[in-house]
C-alpha positions as CSV (number, residue, x, y, z in Angstrom):
1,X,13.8,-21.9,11.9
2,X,11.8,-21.9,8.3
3,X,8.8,-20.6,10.7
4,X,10.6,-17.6,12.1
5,X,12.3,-16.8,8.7
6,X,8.4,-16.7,6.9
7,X,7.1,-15.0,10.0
8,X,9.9,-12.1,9.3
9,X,9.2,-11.8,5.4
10,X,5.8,-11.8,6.1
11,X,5.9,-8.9,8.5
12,X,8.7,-7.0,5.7
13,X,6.6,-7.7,3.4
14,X,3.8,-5.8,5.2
15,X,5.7,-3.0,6.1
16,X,6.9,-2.6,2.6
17,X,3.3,-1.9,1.3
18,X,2.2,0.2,4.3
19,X,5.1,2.2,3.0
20,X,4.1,2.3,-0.8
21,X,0.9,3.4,0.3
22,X,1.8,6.1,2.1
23,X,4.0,7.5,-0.7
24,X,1.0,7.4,-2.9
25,X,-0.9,9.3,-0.5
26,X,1.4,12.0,-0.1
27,X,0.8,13.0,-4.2
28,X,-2.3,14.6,-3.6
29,X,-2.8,14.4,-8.0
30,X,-2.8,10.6,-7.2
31,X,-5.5,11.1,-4.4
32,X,-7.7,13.5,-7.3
33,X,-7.4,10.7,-9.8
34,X,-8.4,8.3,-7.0
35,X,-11.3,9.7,-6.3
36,X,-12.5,10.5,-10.2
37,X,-11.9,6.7,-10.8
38,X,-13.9,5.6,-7.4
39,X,-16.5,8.2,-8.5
40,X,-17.0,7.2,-11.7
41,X,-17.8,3.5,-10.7
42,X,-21.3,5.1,-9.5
């Protein structure tokens, strides 16, 4: 039972920061200032 129960949060977990990533990518000002600070490590 604890197996299934760590499997499932495991997986919500997951889903939950697919999710919060694909908010962030639908600010495009996020993906600018993404892109300056990637940029700027070169």
């Amino acid at each position: 039972m604890k197996k299934n129960l760590r499997h499932a949060l495991a997986w919500a977990a997951a889903l939950v920061l697919l999710l919060a990533v694909f908010a962030l990518y639908t600010r495009p000002d996020f993906l600018v200032t993404l892109a300056d600070q990637v940029w700027a490590c070169f």
